[in-house]
Structures are given as structure tokens and as C-alpha cells.
N, C-alpha and C positions, 0 to 999 in steps of 0.2 A: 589028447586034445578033446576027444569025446565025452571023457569025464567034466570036463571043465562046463563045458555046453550045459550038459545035464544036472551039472552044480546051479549054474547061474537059472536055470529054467526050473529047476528048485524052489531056490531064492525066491525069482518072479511068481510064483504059483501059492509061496505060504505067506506073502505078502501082500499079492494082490486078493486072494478069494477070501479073506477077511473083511476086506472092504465091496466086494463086489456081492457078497451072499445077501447083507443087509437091504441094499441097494434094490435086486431079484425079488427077495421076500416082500419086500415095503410096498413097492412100487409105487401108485401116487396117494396111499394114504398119509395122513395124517398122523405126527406125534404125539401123544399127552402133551401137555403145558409142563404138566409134575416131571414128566421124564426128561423132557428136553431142559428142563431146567438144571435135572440132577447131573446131564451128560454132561450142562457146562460147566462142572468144576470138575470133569476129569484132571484135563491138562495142569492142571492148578495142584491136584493131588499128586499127580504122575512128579512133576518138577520137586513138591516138596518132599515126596519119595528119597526120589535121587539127590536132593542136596543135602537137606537136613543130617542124613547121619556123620555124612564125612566132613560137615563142615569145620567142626573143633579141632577134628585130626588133619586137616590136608596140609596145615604148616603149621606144625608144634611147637617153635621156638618163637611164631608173632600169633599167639591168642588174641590179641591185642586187635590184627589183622581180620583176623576172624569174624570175630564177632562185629567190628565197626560192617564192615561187608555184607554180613547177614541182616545185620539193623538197615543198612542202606537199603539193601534188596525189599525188605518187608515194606519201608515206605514209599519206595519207589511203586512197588508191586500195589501197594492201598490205592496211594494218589494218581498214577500215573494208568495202570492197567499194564496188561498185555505181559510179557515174558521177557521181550527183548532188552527193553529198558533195565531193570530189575536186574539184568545178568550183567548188562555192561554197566552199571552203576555200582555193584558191587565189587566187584573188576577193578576198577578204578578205584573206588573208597580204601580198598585192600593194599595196591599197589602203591597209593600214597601213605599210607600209612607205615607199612617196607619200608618207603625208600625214603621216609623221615627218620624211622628210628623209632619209633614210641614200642 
């Protein structure tokens, strides 16, 4: 049971002192303009990281699926902003697509 403790306190430590050192070092200065600009498109690059390669491949036999999903997500993602939207729009675009047949 000790191990478990020292797993989870693990965890909590290579998780949080990433977030916590910037925080320490910053303190109440100020960002660049240039920098804080460059950080907001991490999350943007992280997402299309992880989708973009598996998208062709995640169901082989509806490409079809695929790509209408990915189109959905890209406009959703232009027009709309944010992540959430974009993911459940593809989602859906995907699934009707399925479950018509094309």
C-alpha cells in the first residue's frame, strides 16, 4: 500500500512543479506581448499534434468519415474558437456520415 501512496505523490509532484516553478520564478512581472502571444497557440498546436496524424487511419473503411469530420472541426475551430466545439462537431459530422452510409 506504500507504494501506491508514493506512486500517486509521484504523480502529484511531476505534475504540479511544472506549473508551480513558472509561477515562483515570474512572480508579479510582466510577459512580453510577443511571448504571450506565441504561448496562445500552444493548445492549438498540442490538439493538432495529436489529431492530425491519426485522423485518415482511426476508421479505414469510412475515409469518407474522416475527412468530412476533419473539414467540420477546421471550421468549427476558424469560426467558432475554442476546442470543445471543433471536437464535438467533428464527432457528430463523423457519425452521421457512419450511420448514413456514404
Amino acid at each position: 500500500m506504500n507504494r501506491i501512496y508514493v506512486l500517486i505523490l509521484g504523480m502529484m509532484l511531476v505534475t504540479y512543479l511544472p506549473r508551480l516553478i513558472p509561477l515562483v520564478i515570474m512572480g508579479n512581472k510582466s510577459i512580453p506581448v510577443k511571448v504571450e502571444e506565441f504561448l496562445s497557440y500552444i493548445p492549438y498546436a498540442a490538439l493538432g499534434a495529436l489529431i492530425v496524424p491519426g485522423f485518415l487511419s482511426a476508421i479505414p473503411e469510412h475515409l469518407m468519415s474522416s475527412l468530412l469530420g476533419i473539414l467540420v472541426a477546421l471550421i468549427l475551430g476558424y469560426y467558432k474558437g475554442g476546442v470543445v466545439f471543433p471536437v464535438v462537431g467533428a464527432v457528430v459530422a463523423s457519425m452521421l456520415v457512419i450511420n448514413i452510409g456514404l
